[in-house]
TILO-800933 format. One line per 2 residues: number of its first residue (from 0); their letters; for each residue x, y, z of N, C-alpha, C, O. Coordinates in pm, whole numbers. Example, Ala and Ser with C-alpha at 12.3 -4.5 7.8 and 13.67 -1.06 7.14 Angstrom:
BEGIN
0	as	1319 -569 780 1230 -450 780 1320 -330 780 1424 -332 846 ~ 1285 -225 708 1367 -106 714 1290 3 787 1341 114 804
% end
This chain:
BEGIN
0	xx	7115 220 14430 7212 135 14500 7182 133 14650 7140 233 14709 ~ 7206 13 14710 7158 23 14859 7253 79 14934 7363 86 14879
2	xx	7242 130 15065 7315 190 15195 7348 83 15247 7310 -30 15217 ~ 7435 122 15342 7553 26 15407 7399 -63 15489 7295 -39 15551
4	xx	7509 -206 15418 7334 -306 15473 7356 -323 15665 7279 -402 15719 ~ 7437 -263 15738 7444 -315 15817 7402 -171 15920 7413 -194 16041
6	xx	7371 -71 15894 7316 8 15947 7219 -28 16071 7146 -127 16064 ~ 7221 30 16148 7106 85 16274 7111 159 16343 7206 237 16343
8	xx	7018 167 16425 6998 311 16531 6916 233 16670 6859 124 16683 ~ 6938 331 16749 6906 244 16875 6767 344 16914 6749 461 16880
10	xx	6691 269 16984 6545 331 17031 6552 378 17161 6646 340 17230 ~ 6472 450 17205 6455 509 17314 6447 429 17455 6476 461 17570
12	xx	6382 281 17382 6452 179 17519 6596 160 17522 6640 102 17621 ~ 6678 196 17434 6777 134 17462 6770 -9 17323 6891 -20 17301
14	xx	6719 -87 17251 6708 -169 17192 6769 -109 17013 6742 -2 16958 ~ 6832 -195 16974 6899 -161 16843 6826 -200 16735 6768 -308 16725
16	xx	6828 -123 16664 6716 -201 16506 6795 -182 16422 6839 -69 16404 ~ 6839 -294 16343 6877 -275 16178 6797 -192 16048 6674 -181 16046
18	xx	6852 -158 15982 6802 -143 15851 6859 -119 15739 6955 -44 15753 ~ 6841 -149 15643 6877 -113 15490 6797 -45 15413 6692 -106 15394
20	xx	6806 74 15352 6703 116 15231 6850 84 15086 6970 59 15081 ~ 6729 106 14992 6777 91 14884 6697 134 14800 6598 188 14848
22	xx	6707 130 14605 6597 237 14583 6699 353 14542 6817 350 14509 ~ 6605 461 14556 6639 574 14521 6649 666 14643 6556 721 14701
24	xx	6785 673 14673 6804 731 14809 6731 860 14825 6736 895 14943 ~ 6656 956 14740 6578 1109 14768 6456 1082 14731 6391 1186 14725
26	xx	6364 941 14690 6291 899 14618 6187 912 14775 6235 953 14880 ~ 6000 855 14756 5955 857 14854 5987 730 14948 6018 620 14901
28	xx	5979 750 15053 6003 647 15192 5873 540 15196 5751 548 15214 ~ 5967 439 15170 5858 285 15192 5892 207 15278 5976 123 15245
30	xx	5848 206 15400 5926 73 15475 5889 -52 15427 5772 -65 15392 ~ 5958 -137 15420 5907 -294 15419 5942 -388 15557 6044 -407 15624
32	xx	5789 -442 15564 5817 -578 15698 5838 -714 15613 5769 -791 15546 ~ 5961 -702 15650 6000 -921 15528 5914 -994 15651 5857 -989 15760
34	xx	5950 -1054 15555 5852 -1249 15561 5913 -1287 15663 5960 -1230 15761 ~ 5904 -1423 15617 5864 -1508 15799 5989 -1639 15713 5951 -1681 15604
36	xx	6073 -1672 15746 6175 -1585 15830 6236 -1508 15703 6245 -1538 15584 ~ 6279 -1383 15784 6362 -1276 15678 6441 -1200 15751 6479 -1226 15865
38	xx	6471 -1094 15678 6589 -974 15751 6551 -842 15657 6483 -855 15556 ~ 6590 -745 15692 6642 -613 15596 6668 -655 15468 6605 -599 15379
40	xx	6740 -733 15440 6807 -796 15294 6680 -794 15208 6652 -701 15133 ~ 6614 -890 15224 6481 -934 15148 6474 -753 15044 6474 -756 14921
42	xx	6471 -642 15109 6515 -567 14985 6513 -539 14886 6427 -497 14809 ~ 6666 -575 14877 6731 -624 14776 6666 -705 14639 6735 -731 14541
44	xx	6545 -733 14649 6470 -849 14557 6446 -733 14466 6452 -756 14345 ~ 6410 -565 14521 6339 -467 14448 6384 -363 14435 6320 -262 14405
46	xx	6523 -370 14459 6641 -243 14467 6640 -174 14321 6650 -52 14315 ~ 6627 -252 14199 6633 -179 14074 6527 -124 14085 6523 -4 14113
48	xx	6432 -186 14068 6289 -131 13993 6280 26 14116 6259 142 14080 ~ 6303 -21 14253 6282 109 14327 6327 217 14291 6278 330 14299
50	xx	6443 172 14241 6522 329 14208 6466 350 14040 6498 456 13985 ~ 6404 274 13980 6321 346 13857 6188 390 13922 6130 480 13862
52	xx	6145 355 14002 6027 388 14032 6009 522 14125 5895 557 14155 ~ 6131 600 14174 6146 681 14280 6115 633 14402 6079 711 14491
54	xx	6123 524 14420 6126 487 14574 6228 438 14638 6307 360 14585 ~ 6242 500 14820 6324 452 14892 6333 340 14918 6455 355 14926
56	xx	6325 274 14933 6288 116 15010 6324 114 15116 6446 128 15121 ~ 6259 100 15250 6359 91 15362 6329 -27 15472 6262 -2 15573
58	xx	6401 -205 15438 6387 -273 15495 6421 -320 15667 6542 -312 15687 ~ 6373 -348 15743 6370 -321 15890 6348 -451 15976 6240 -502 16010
60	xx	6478 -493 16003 6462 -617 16114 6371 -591 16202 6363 -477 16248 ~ 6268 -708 16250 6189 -710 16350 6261 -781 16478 6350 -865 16467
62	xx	6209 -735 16600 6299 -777 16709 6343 -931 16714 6269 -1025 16686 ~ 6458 -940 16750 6499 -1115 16733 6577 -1125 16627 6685 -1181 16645
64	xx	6544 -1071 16488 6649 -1070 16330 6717 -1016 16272 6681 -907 16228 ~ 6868 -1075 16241 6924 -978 16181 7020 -841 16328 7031 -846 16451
66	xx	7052 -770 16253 7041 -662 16398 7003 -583 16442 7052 -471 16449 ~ 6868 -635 16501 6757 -615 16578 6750 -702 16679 6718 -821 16673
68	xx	6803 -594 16841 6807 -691 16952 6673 -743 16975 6578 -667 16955 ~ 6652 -883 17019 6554 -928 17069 6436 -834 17210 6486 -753 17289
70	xx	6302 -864 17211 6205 -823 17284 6137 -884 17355 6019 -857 17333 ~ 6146 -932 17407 6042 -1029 17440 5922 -934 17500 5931 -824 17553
72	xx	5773 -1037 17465 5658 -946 17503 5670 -838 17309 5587 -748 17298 ~ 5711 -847 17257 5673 -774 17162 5547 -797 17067 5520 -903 17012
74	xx	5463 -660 17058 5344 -725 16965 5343 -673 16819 5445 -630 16766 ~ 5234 -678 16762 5220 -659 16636 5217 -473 16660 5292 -402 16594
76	xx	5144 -431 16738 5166 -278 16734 5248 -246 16779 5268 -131 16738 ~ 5372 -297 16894 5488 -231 16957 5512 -234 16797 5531 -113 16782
78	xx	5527 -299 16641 5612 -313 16531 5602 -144 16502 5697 -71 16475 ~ 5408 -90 16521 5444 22 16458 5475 114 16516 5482 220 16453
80	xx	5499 112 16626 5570 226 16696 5744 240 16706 5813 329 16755 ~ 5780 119 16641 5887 155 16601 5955 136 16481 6071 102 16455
82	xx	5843 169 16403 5892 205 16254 5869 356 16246 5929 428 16166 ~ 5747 412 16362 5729 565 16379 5870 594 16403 5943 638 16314
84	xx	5914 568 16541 6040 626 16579 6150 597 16512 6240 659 16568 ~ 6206 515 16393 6287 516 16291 6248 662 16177 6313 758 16134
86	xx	6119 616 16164 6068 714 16031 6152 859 16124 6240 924 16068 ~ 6107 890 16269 6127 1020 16357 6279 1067 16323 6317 1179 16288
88	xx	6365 931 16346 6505 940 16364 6618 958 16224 6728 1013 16212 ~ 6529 881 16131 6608 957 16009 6504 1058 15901 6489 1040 15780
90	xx	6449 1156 15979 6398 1266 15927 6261 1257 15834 6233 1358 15770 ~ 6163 1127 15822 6074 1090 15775 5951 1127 15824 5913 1076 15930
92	xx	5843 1251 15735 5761 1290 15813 5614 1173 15796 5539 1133 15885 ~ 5614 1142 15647 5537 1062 15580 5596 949 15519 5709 928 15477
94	xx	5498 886 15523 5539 770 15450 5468 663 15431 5349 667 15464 ~ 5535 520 15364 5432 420 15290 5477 306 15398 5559 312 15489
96	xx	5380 185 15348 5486 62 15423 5398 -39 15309 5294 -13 15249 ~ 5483 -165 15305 5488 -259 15232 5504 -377 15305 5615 -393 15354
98	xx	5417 -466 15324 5426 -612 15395 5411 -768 15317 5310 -814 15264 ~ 5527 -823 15326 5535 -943 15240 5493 -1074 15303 5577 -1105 15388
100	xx	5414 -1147 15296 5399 -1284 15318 5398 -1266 15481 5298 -1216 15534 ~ 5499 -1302 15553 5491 -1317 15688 5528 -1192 15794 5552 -1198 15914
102	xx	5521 -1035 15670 5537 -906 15704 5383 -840 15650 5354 -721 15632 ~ 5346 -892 15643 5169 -841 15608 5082 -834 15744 4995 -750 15766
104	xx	5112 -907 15806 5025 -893 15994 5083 -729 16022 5011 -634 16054 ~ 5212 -727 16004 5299 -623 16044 5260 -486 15970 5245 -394 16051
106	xx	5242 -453 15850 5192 -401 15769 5024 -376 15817 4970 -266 15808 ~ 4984 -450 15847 4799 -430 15917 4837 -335 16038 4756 -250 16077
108	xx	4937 -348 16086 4945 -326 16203 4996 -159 16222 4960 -81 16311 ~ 5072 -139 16132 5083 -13 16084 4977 110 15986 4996 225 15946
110	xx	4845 -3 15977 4785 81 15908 4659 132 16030 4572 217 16017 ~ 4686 57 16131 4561 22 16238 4645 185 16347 4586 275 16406
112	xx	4770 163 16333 4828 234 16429 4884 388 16383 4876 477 16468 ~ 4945 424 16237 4995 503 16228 4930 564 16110 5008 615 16030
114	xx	4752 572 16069 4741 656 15996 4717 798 15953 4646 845 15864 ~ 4810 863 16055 4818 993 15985 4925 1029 15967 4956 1148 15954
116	xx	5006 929 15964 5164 973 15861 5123 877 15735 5154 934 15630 ~ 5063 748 15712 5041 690 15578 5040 748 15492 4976 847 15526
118	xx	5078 764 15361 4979 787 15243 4945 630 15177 4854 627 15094 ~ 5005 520 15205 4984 423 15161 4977 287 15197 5094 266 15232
120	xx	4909 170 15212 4957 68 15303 4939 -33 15182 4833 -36 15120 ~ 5075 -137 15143 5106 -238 15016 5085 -393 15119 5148 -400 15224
122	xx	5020 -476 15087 5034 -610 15158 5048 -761 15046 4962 -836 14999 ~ 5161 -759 15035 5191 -889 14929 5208 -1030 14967 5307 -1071 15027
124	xx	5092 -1115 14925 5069 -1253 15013 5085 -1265 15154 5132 -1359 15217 ~ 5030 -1137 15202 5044 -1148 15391 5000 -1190 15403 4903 -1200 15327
126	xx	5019 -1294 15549 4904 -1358 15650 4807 -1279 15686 4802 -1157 15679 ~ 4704 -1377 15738 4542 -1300 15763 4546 -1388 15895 4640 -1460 15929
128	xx	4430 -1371 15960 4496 -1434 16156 4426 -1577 16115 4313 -1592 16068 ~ 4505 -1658 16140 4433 -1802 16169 4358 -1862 16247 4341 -1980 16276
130	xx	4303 -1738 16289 4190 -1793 16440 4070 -1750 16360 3968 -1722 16423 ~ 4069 -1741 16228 3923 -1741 16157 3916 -1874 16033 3969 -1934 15939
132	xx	3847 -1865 16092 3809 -2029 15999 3841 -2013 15883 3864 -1894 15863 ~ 3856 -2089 15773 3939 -2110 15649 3983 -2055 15562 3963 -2056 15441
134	xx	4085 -1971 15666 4196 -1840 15598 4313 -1974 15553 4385 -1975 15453 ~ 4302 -2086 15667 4411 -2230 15617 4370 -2299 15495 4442 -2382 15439
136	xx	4267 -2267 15458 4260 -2344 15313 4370 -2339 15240 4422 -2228 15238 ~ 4435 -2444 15165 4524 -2416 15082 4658 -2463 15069 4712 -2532 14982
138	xx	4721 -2382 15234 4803 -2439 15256 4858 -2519 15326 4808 -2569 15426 ~ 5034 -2552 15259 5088 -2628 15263 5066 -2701 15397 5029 -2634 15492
140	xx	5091 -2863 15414 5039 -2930 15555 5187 -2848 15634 5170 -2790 15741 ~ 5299 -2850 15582 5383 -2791 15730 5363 -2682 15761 5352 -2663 15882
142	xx	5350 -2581 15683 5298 -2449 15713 5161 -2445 15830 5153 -2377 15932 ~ 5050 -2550 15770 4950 -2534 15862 4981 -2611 15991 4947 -2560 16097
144	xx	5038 -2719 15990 5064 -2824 16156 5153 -2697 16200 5094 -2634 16287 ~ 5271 -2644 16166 5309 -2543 16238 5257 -2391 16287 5332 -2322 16357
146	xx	5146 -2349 16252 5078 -2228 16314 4965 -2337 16382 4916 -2274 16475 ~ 4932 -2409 16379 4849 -2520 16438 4862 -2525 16600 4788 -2493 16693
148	xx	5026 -2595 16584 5052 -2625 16704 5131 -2540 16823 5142 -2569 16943 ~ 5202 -2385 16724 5197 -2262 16812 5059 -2230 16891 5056 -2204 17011
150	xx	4949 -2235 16812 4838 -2183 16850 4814 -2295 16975 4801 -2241 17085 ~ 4806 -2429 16976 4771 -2504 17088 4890 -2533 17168 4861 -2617 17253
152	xx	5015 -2497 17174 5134 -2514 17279 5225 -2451 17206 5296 -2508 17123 ~ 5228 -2334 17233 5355 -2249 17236 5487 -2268 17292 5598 -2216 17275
154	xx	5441 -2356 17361 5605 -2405 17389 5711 -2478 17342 5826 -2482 17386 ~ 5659 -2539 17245 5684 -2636 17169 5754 -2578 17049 5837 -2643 16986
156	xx	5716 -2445 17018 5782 -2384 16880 5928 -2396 16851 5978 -2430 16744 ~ 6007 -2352 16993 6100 -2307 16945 6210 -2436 16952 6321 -2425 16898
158	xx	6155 -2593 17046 6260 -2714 16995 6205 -2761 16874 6304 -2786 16806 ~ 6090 -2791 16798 6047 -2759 16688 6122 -2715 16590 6158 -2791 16500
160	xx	6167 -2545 16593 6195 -2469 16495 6325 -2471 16552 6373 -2361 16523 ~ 6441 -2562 16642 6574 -2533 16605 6629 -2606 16524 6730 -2549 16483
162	xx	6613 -2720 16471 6697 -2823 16342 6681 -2653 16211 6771 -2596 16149 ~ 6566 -2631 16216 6519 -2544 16100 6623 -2403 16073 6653 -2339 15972
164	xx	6659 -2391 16214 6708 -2239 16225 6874 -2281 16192 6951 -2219 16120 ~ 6903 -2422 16277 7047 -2422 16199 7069 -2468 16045 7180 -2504 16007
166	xx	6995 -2466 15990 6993 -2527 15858 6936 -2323 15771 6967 -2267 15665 ~ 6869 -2292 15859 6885 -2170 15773 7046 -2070 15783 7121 -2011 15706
168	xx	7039 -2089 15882 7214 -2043 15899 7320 -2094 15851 7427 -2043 15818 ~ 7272 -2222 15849 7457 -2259 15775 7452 -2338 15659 7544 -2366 15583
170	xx	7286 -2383 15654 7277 -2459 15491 7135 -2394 15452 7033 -2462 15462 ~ 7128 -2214 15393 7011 -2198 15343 6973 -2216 15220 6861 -2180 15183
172	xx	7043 -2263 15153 7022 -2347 14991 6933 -2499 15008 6847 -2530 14925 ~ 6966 -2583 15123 6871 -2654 15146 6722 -2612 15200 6627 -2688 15178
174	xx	6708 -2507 15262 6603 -2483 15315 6520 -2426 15200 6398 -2443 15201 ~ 6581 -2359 15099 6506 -2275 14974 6481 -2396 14865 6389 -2390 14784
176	xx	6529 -2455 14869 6515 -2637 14802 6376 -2711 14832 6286 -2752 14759 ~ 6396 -2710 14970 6278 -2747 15039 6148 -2696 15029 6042 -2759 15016
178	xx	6173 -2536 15040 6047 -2476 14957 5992 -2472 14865 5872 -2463 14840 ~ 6123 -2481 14777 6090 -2510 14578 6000 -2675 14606 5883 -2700 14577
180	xx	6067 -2736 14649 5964 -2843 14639 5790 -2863 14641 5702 -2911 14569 ~ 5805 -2786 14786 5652 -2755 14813 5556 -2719 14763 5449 -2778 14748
182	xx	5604 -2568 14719 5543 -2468 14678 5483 -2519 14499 5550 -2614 14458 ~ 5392 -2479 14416 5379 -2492 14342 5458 -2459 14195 5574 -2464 14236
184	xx	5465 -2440 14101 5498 -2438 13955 5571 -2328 13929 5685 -2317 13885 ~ 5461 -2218 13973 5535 -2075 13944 5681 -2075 14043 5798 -2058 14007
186	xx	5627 -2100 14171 5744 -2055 14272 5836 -2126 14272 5938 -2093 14333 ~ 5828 -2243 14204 5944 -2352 14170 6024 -2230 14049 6096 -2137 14088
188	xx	6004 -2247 13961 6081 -2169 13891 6133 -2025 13917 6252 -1998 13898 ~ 6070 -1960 13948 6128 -1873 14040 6263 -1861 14119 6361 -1786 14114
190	xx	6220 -1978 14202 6343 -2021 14317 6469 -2061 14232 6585 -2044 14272 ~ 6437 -2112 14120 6560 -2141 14041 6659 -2091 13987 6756 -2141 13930
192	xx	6627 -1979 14009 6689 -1809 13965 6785 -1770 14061 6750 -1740 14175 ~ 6968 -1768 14002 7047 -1758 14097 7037 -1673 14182 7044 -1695 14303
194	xx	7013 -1530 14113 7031 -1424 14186 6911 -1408 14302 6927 -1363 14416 ~ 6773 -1466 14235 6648 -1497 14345 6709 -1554 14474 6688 -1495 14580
196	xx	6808 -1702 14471 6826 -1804 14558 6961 -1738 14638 6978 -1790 14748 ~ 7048 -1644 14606 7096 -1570 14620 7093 -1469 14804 7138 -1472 14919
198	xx	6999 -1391 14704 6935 -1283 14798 6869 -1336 14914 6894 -1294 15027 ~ 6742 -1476 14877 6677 -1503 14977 6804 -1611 15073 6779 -1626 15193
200	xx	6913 -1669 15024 6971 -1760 15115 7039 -1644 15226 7052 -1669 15346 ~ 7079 -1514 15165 7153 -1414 15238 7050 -1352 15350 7078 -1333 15468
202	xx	6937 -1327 15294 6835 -1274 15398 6805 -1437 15482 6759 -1415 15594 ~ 6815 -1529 15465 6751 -1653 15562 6918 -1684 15664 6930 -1746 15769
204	xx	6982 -1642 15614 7125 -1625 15726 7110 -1508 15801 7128 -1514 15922 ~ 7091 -1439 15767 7101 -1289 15827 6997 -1319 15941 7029 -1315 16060
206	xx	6875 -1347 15900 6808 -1391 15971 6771 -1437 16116 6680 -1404 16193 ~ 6913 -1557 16128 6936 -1610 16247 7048 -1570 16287 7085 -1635 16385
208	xx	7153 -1454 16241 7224 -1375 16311 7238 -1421 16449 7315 -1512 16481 ~ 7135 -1336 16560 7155 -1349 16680 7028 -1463 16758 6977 -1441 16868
210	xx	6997 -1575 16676 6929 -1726 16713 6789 -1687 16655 6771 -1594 16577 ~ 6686 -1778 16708 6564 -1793 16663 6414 -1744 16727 6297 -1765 16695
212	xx	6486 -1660 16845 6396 -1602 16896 6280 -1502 16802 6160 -1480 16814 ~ 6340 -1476 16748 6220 -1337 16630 6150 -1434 16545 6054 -1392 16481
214	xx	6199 -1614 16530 6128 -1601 16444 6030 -1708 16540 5943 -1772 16482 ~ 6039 -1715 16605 6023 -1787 16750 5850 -1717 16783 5745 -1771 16747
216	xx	5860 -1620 16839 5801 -1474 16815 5724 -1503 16766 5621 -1554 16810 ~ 5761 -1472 16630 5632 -1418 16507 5552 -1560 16474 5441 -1551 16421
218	xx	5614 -1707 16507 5484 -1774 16489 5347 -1810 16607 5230 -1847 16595 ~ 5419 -1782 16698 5358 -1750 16837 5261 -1639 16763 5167 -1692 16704
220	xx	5266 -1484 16755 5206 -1396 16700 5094 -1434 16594 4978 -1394 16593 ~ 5165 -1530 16497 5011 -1541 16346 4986 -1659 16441 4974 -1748 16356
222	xx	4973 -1710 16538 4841 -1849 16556 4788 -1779 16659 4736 -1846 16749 ~ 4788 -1659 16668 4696 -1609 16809 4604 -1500 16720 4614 -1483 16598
224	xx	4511 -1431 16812 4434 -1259 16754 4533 -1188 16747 4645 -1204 16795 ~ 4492 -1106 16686 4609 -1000 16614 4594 -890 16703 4687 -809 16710
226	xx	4459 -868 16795 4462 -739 16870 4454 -629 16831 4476 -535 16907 ~ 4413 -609 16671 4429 -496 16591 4256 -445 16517 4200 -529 16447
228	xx	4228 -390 16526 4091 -319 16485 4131 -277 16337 4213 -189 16309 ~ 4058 -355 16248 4073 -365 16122 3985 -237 16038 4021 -168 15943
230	xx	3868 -236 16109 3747 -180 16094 3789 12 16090 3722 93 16026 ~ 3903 46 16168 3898 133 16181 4027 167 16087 4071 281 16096
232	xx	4074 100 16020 4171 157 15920 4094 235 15772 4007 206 15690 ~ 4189 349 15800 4111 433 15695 4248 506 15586 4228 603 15514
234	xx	4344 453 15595 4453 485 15488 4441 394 15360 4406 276 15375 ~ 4465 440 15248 4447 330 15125 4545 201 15156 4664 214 15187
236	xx	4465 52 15141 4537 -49 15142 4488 -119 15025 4371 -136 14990 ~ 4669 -183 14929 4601 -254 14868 4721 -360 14862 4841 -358 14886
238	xx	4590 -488 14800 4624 -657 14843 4650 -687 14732 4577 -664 14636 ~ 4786 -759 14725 4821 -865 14591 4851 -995 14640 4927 -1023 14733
240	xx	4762 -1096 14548 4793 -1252 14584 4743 -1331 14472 4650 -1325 14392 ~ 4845 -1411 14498 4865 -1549 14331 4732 -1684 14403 4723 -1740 14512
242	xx	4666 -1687 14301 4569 -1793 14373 4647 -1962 14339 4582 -2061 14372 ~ 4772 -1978 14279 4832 -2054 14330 4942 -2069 14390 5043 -2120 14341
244	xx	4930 -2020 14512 5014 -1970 14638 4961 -2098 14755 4854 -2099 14816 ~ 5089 -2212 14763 5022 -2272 14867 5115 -2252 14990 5135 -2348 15064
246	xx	5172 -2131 15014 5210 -2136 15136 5144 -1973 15172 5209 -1923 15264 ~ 5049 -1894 15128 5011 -1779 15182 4862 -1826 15106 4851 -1761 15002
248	xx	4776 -1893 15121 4657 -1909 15022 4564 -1813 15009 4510 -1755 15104 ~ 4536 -1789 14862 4424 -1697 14853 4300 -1682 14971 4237 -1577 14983
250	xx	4280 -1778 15042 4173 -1725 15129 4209 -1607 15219 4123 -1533 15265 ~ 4365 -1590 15248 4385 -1520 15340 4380 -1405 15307 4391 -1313 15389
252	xx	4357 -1382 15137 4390 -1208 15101 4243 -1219 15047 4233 -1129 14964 ~ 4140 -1280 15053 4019 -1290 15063 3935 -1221 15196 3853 -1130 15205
254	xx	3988 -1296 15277 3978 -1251 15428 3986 -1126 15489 3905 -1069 15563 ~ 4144 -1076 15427 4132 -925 15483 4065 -835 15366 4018 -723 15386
256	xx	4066 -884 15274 4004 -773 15190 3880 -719 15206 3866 -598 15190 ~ 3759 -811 15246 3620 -828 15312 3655 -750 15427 3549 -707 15471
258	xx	3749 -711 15497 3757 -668 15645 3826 -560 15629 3799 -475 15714 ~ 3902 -532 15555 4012 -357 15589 3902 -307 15463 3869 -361 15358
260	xx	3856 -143 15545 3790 -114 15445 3849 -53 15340 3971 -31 15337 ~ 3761 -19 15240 3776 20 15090 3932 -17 15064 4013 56 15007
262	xx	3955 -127 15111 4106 -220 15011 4070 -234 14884 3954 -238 14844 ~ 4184 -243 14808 4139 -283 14664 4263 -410 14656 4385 -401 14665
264	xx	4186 -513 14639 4268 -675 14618 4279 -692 14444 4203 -657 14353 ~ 4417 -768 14447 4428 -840 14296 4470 -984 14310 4560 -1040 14373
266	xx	4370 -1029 14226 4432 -1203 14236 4460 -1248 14089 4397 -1255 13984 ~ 4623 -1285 14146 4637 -1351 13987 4638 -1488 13981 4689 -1557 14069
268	xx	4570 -1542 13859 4521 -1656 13835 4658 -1775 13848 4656 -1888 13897 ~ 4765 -1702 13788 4870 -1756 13729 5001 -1800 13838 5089 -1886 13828
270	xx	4972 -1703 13943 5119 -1649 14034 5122 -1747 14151 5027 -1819 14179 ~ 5229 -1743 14213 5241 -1787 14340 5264 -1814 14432 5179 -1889 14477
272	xx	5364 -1788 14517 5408 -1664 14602 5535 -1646 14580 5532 -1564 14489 ~ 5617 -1662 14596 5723 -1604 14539 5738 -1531 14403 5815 -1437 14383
274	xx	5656 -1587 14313 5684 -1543 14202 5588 -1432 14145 5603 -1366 14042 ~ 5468 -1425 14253 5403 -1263 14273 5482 -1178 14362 5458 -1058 14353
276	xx	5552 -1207 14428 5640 -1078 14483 5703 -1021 14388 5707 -898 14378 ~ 5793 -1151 14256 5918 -1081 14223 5855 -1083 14091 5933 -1022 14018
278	xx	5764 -1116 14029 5714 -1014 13915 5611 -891 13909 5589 -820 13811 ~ 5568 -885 14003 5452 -759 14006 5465 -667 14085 5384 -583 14124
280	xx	5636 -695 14125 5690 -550 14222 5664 -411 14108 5598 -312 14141 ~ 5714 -423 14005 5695 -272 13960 5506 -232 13980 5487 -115 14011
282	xx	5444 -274 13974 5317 -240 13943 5278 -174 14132 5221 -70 14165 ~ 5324 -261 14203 5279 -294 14337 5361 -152 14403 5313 -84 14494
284	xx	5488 -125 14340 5580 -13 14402 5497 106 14363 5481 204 14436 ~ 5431 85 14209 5330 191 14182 5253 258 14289 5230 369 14336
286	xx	5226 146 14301 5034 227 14397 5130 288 14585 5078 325 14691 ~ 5231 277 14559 5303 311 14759 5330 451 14720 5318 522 14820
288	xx	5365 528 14603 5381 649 14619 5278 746 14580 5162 711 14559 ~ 5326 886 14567 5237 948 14609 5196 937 14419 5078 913 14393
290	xx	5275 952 14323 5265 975 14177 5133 855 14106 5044 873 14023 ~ 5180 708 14202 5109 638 14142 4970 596 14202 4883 527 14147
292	xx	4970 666 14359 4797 663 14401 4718 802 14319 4596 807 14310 ~ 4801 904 14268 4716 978 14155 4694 938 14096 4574 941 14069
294	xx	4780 863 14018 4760 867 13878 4612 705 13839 4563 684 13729 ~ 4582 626 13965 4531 510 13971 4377 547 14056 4284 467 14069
296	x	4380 644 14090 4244 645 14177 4141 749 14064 4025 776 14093
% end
């Protein structure tokens, strides 16, 4: 069962971070970085299986979402230095992390920065940096004109992304509509699933809580370099992605797999992004603890 979803703790600047775990509250510690846009909630998608699986889950607004005061100037590694000082603050010596779709940069970023507390790094349909040539194969045209045109005028993102942000706040059933459309076969059906449309309309409100700056942010962040030395990650990472995924496309978990060493990638023929998150969580929760990198290597 999850902890009070509205939890946080404040950092040593002074700045407040949300979080929720859920799971198995004595189980091992997994942080998760949600998607693009998300909150702590997102969760919730894996709260059962966690707590069969012995894992904590512990989801974590990034600055700007949810309640997590805004940063400005925040990068992909300020992320892991303050998932260190959370892990510090509620008694976490070790631990895993898990990055979904538009929490997978974030997840790299923790494996580049904090591996000698890892035992594990999970990346499910994360972004790969779009400043390498045809990691965009694939996808969707709004997905790509929008990291497109962060990357060539950043200024532009955030009148851009406000019709978007009030429509995730006060009508996120249209915005998850909009995606079902897009997205292919699997993730259409998927989305159709109350309790699926549910969770994600609650995490896409939560979201814009305190406006659109975080998510403002993070597309600024995937159309630039990531600033992160890939080469030197040496904690186990491993990649799951649906090769019909047209809003995270297989090239991108192609991309890092060739680049973070000894990753081990799975591509399913069948999946696609949404609907590889929320069927191959038990397998994927496997390999984050310590029981199921024995029992698999």
């Amino acid at each position: 069962m999850p902890n009070d979803p509205n939890n946080w703790f404040y950092l040593r600047d002074g700045r407040r971070v949300g979080f929720l775990a859920c799971g198995d509250a004595s189980g091992w510690p997994v942080f998760y970085c949600h998607g693009f846009p998300g909150s702590r909630l997102e969760v919730l998608l894996a709260d059962r299986i966690a707590a069969q699986k012995g894992i904590r889950l512990i989801g974590v607004d990034r600055p700007g979402y949810g309640l997590s005061d805004d940063c400005p100037g925040h990068s992909l590694g300020d992320w892991a230095d303050d998932v260190a000082e959370l892990a510090d603050r509620i008694g976490i010596a070790r631990f895993s992390v898990l990055g979904a779709s538009g929490g997978g940069p974030y997840a790299v970023a923790c494996a580049c920065r904090l591996r000698d507390r890892l035992l594990a790094v999970g990346i499910v349909c994360g972004l790969a940096p779009i400043t390498v040539r045809g990691t965009l194969r694939g996808m969707t045209g709004f997905n790509r004109f929008g990291l497109r045109l962060a990357a060539a005028a950043p200024q532009l993102v955030k009148p851009l992304f406000l019709p978007i942000a009030v429509l995730l706040k006060h009508r996120p059933q249209r915005v998850l509509s909009s995606i079902a459309r897009r997205a292919g076969p699997p993730d259409r059906r998927v989305l159709s699933l109350p309790e699926i449309r549910k969770i994600m309309c609650r995490s896409f409100r939560e979201a814009m809580r305190v406006g659109l700056s975080g998510a403002v942010r993070d597309v600024v962040l995937y159309s630039r370099a990531w600033g992160l030395h890939l080469a030197e990650i040496t904690v186990p990472v491993n990649l799951w992605y649906g090769e019909k995924d047209r809003i995270v496309p297989p090239a991108m978990g192609r991309w890092l797999a060739a680049n973070i060493p000894g990753c081990r990638a799975r591509f399913y023929p069948k999946e696609g992004h949404f609907s590889l998150i929320t069927s191959k969580m038990d397998p994927i929760l496997d390999r984050l603890g310590p029981r199921g990198l024995l029992n698999n290597n």
